[in-house]
C-alpha positions in Angstrom: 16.7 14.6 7.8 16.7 13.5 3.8 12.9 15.5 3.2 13.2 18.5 4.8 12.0 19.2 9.0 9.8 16.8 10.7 5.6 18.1 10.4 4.9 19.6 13.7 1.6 19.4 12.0 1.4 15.8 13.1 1.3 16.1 16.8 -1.9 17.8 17.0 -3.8 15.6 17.5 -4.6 14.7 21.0 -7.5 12.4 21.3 -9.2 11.6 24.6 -9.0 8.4 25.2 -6.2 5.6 25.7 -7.2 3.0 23.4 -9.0 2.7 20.9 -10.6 4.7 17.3 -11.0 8.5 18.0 -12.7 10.5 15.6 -10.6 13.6 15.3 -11.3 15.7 12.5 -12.1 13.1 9.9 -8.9 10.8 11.1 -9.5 7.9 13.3 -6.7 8.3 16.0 -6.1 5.1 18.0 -4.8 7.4 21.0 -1.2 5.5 20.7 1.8 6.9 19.2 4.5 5.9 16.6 7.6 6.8 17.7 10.5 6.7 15.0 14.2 5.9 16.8 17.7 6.3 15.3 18.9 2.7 14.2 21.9 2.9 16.5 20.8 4.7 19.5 17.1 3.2 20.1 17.4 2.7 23.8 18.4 6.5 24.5 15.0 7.3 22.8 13.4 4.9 25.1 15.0 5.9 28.0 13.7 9.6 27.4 10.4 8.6 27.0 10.3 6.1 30.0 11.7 9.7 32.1 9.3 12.2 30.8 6.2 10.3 30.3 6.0 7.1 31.9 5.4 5.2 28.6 4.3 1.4 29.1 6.8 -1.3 29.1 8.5 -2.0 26.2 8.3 -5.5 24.5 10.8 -5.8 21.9 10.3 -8.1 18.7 11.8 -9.3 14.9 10.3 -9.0 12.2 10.5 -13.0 12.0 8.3 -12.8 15.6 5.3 -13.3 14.0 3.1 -14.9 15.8 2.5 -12.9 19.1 2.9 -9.5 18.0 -0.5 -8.9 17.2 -1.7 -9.6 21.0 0.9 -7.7 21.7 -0.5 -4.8 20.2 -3.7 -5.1 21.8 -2.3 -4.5 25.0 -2.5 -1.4 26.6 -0.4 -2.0 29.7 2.9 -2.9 26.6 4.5 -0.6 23.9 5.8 -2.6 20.9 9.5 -1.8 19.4 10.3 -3.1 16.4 13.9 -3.4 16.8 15.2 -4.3 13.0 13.2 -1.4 12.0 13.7 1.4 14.5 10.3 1.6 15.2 7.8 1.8 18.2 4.2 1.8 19.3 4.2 3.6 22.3 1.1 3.4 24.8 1.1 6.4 27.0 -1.6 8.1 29.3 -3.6 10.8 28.3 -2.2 13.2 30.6 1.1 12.2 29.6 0.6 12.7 25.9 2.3 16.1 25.5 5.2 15.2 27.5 5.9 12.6 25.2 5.6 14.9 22.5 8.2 17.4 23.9 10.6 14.7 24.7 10.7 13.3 21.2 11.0 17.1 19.8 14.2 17.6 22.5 15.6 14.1 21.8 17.7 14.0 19.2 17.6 10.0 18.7 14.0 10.4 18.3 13.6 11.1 14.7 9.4 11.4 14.7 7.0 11.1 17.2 3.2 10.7 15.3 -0.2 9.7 16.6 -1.4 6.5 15.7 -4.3 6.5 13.4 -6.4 3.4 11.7 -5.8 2.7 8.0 -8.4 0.8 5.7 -8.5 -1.3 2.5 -9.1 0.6 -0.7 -11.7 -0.8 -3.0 -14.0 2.0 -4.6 -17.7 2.7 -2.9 -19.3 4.8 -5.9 -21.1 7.8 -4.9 -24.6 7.8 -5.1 -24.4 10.0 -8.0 -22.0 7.9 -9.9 -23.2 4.2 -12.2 -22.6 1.1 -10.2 -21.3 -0.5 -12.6 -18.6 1.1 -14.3 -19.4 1.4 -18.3 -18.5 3.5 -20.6 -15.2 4.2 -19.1 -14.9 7.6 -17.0 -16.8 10.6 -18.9 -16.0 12.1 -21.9 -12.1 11.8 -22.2 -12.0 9.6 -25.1 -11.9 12.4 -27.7 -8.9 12.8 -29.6 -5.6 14.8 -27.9 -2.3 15.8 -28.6 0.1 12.9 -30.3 -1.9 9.8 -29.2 -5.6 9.4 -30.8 -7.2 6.4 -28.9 -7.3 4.1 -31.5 -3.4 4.3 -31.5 -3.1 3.8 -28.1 -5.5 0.5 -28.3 -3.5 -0.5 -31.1 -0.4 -0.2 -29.1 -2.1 -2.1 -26.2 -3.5 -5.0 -27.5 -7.4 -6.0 -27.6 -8.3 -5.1 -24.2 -11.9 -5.5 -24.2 -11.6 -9.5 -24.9 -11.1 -10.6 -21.9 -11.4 -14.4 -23.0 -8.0 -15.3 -22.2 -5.9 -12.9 -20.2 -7.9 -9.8 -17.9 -8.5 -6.3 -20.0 -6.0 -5.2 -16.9 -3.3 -7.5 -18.2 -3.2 -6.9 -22.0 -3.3 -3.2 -21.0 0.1 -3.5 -19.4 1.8 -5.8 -21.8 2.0 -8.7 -19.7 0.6 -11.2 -22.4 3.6 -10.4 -24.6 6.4 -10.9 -21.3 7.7 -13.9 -21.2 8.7 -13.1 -17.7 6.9 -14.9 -14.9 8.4 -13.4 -11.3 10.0 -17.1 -10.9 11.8 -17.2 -7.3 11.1 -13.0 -6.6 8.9 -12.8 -3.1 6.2 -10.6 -3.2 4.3 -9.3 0.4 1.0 -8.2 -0.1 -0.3 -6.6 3.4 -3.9 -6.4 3.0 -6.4 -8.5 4.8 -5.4 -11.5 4.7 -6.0 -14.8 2.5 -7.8 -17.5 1.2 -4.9 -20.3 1.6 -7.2 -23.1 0.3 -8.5 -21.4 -3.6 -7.9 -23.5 -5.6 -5.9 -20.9 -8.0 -3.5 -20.3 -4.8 -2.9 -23.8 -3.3 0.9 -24.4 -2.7 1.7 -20.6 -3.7 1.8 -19.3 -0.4 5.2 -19.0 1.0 4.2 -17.2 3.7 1.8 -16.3 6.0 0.8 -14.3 9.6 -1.6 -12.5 10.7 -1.2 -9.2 12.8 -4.8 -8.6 13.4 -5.9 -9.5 17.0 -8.2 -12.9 17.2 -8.2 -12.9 13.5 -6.2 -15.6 11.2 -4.9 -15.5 8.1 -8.0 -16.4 6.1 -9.5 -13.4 4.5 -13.1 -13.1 5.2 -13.2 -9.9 3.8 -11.9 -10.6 -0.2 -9.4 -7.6 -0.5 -6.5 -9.1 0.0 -7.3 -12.3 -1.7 -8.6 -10.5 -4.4 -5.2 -8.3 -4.4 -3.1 -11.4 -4.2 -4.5 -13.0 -7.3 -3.7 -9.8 -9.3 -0.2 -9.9 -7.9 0.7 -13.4 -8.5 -2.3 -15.7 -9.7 -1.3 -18.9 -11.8 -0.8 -19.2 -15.4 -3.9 -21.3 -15.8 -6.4 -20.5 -13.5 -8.9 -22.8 -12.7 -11.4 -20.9 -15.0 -11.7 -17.8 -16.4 -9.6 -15.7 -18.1 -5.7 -15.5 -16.7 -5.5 -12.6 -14.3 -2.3 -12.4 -12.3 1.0 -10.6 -13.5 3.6 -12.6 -11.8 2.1 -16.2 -11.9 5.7 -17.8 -10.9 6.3 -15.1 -7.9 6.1 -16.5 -4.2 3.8 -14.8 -2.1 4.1 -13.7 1.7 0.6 -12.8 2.8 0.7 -10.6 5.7 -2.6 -9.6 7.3 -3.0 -6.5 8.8 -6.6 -5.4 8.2 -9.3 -7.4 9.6 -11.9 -8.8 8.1 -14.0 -5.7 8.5 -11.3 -4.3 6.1 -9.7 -1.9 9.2 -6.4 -1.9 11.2 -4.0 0.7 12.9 -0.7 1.8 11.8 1.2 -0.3 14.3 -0.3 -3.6 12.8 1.0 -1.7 9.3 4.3 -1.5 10.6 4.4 -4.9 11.9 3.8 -6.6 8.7 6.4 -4.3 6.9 8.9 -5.5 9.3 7.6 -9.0 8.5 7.8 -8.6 5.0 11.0 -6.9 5.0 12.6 -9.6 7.5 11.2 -12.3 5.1 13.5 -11.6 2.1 10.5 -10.0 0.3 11.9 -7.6 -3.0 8.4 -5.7 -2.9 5.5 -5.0 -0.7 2.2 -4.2 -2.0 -0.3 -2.1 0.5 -3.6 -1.5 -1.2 -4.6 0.5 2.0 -4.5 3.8 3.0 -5.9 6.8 4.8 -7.0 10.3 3.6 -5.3 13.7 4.0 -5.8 17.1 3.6 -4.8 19.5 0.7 -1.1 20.6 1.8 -1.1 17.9 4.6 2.8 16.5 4.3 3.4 13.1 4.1 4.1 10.6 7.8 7.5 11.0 8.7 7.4 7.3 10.3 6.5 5.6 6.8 8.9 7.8 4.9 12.0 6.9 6.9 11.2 3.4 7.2 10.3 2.8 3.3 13.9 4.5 2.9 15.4 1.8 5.3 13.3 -0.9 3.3 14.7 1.0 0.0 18.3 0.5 1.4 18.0 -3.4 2.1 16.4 -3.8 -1.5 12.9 -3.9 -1.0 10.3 -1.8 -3.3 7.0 -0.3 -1.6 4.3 0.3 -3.8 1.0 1.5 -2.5 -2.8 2.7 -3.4 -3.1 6.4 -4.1 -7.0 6.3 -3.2 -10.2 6.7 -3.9 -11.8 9.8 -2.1 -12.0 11.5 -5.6 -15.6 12.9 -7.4 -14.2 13.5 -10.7 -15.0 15.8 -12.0 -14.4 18.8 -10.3 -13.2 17.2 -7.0 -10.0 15.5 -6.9 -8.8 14.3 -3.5 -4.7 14.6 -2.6 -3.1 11.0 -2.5 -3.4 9.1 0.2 -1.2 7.8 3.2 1.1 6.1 3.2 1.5 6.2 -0.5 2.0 10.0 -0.3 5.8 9.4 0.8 8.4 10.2 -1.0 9.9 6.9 -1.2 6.6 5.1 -2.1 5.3 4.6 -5.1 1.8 6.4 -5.3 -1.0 3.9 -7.9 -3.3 5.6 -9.5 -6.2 3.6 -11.3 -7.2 3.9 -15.2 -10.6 2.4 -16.6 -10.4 0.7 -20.0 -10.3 3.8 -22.2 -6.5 4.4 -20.2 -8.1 7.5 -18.5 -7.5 8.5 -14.7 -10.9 6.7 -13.5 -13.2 9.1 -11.4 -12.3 8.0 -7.7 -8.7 8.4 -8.4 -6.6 10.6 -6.1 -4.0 13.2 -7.7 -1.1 14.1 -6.9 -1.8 17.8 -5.8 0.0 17.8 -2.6 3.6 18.4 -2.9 7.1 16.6 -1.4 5.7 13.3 -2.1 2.6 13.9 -2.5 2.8 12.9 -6.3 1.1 10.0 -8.1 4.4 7.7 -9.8 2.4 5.8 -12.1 -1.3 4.8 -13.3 -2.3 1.0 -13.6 -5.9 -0.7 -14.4 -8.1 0.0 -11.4 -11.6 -0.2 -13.3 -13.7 -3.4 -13.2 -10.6 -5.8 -12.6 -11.1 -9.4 -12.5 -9.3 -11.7 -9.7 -9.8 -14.5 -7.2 -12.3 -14.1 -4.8 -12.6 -16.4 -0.9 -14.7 -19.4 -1.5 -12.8 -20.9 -4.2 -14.4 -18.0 -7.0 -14.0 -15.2 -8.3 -14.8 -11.5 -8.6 -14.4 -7.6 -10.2 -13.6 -4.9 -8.3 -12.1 -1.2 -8.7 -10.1 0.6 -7.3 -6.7 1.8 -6.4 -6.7 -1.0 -4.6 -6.8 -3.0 -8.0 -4.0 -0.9 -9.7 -1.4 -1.4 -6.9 -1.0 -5.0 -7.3 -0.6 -4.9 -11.3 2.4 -2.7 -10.6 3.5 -5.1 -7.8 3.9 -7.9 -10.3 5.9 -6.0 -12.9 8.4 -5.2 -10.4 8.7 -8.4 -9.8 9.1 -9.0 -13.3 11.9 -6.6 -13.2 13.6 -8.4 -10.3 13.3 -11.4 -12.5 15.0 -9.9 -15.3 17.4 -8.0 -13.2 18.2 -10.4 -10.2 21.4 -7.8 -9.1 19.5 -5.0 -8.8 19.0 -2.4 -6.1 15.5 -1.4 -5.2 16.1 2.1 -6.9 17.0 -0.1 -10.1 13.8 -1.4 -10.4 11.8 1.5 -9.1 13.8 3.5 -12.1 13.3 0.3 -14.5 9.5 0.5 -13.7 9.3 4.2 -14.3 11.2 4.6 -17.5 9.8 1.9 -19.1 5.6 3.5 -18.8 3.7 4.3 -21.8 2.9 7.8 -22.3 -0.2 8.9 -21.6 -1.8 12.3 -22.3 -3.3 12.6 -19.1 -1.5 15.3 -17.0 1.3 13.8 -14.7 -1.0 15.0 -12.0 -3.1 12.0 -12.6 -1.0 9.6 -14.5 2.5 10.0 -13.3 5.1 8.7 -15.2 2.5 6.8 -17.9 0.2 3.8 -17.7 2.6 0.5 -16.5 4.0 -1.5 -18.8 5.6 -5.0 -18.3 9.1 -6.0 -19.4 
């Protein structure tokens, strides 16, 4: 394979029941697996796994197959293939979990075999140690260093703290001096859904499905509303002060955490193959799940942002927020920690790496691309209002939108294009690339 042997690592986990959360470890294992099949040769993999380990019937679906997939996946009598992406969720019994195992390792159209775990929205819960509200910006790292001084670095940025007009988050990355908008470029957000009927986001939703059993599309949680304003919310918002990147951009809303702000990797996977199927040139996951220092990245989500990369669409994603800093930082996140992801970390108004922030301290992929605002960011909230949150969560989408500025600009271009455009084109910061990546996001 492209990155190096599949983790062994990842099949460790055994929990003990069928269906279902299982604490294991600090991961929430959903006792399923996700089963990762060569594009050409899916049915051999099957077929092995149907021999050595009795896995359930297999329902097949498109990514266009919206609407049943998600009681689908609440089965447990069904396993769920998602043909267009070579990708299954495979139930299997207990007993029968390390057969499956072995097969996939002997199999050579099986590319990965990993357990299923749960995956949640990303908006920052401050320790109790830390302010609740999120002023001055993150310690003491406003003193002067190497070629920028901070007044420079304002001075190159615009007036962020005036946040009269356009969002501090905004003016930070440039995008009050673009005059592109994201006109005709479809951006999936997967998240949590949301709300079709604010005012700000009536008649922008291209899209919709929901992948979360007995749940719609509405978000009654405010994540993914709240990420789908930054994305793409209007020119003129009701009231307030403009706050989305890509105001012209047409948005596919795919929920895949419920409202509780939770879901499993198969309903992940699901809306990616929605997304992908829908034409969409970037998907934006402000979700994730923690991993250990040295943990190496899911095979399942590398190889299928790599097929996504190949048909032109760019995956951005949250790098997390299980840091203390200082002295803790936390290794990025999953999915974002795959190599063909890009990893968001989140900056506060001073343009410093805010103290929840994961870094990239986990090799082969494990590296944070690029920092956005994540501190006190300002967005559309259910019910018609508004609200601030931080958070990875709230970097991911400003990045989002500037690729689809890019796509704009650039309507010929592959999805390594942009991903190159949107790295060359950061500010510098003098942060460590540990923390920052390639610079703080800037928009065409």
């Amino acid at each position: 394979m492209a990155n190096g042997p599949m983790d062994r690592r990842a099949f460790g986990g055994h929990p003990d029941q069928p269906h279902g959360p299982v604490m294991g470890q600090g991961t929430d294992y959903t006792g399923r697996y996700v089963v990762l099949l060569e594009p050409g040769d899916q049915e051999s993999g099957l077929n092995a796994l149907r021999a050595s380990a009795d896995i359930a019937s297999v329902e097949r679906v498109r990514g266009t197959e919206a609407a049943h997939v998600a009681e689908l996946l609440e089965r447990p009598d069904v396993s769920v293939l998602f043909e267009e992406l070579g990708a299954a969720v495979v139930e299997v019994r207990p007993e029968q979990r390390h057969a499956l195992v072995t097969s996939a390792e002997a199999e050579s159209s099986i590319i990965a075999a990993e357990p299923e775990r749960m995956v949640y929205a990303l908006p920052i819960t401050a320790p109790q140690q830390a302010p609740t509200e999120f002023f001055p910006a993150y310690r003491s790292d406003e003193e002067v260093v190497a070629h920028h001084t901070m007044a420079e670095i304002a001075a190159a940025q615009g007036p962020a703290m005036d946040e009269q007009s356009w969002t501090w988050g905004l003016q930070a990355i440039r995008a009050n001096l673009s005059s592109l908008t994201g006109r005709d470029v479809k951006i999936a957000v997967i998240d949590t859904g949301v709300d079709t009927d604010h005012p700000d986001l009536v008649g922008r939703i291209e899209a919709s499905a929901s992948f979360v059993p007995g749940e719609a599309v509405e978000d009654g949680n405010g994540h993914g509303t709240h990420c789908i304003g930054t994305v793409a919310g209007p020119e003129h918002p009701r009231q307030g002060p403009r706050y989305g990147v890509a105001c012209e951009a047409r948005i596919l809303a795919a929920k895949v955490l419920s409202n509780a702000g939770s879901g499993t990797d198969g309903q992940i996977l699901a809306g990616m193959a929605w997304a992908v199927a829908q034409g969409a040139r970037v998907i934006s996951m402000s979700l994730g799940a923690g991993v250990r220092p040295g943990e190496l990245f899911p095979q399942t989500y590398e190889k299928l942002a790599q097929r996504a990369l190949e048909r032109g669409t760019v995956i951005v994603a949250a790098a997390g927020n299980d840091s203390h800093r200082p002295p803790e930082i936390r290794p990025v996140s999953r999915p974002a920690n795959c190599p063909s992801i890009l990893a968001v970390s989140a900056l506060d108004k001073a343009l410093t790496p805010s103290f929840f922030s994961n870094g990239g301290i986990n090799g082969q992929g494990g590296e944070v691309n690029i920092a956005a605002p994540g501190r006190d960011v300002h967005s559309a909230a259910p019910g018609g209002g508004y609200q601030s949150l931080s958070g990875t969560s709230m970097a991911t989408p400003h990045v989002a939108g500037v690729l689809a500025l890019l796509a704009q600009a650039n309507p010929n271009a592959s999805a390594a294009d942009l991903r190159a455009g949107l790295m060359s084109g950061a500010f510098p910061l003098t942060q460590p690339a540990r923390d920052v990546g390639s610079g703080l996001l800037q928009a065409p």
